[in-house]
C-alpha positions, 0 to 999 in steps of 0.5 A: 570200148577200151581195151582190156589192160592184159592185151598182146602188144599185137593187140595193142598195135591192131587197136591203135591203128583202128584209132588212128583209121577212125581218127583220120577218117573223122577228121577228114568227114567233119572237115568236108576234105572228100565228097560222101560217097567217099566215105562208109557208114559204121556203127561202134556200140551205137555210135555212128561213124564215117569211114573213108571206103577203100573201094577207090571210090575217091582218088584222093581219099584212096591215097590217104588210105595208101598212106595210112597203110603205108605208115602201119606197115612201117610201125609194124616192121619197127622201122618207126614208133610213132606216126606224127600227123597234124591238119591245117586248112589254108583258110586257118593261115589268113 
């Protein structure tokens, strides 16, 4: 599951965005921000995974999607080395 430790810094670039993809995704389905359909089953060496669908299914979810692309674009291009992103629920402020 872990990258072979001689890989392209394409390769590399490629692996972190499906990190971050997965990540997102995770976050998202475990914190019920986006109803199921919003979501795709897939599986990684056994292990189930929920992805968000790029189908449009879910308008909100779509622009989560936008912005992750947008974000990946920007890091390809060099114009960003990082990506910081952090969650918060509003019930977490009370």
């Amino acid at each position: 599951m872990m990258p072979n430790p001689t890989i392209s810094a394409v390769q590399s670039e490629s692996f972190v965005k499906k990190l971050v993809a997965l990540g997102i995704s995770n976050v998202t389905y475990l914190r019920a921000v986006f109803p199921e359909e919003a979501y795709v089953d897939r599986q990684l060496e056994g292990i189930r995974l929920k992805i968000l669908r790029d189908d449009g299914t879910c308008p909100a979810a779509a622009q989560v999607i936008i912005w992750l692309k947008s974000a990946f674009e920007a890091v390809s291009k060099k114009y960003v080395s990082c990506v910081p992103s952090s969650y918060f629920s509003f019930s977490d402020l009370s």
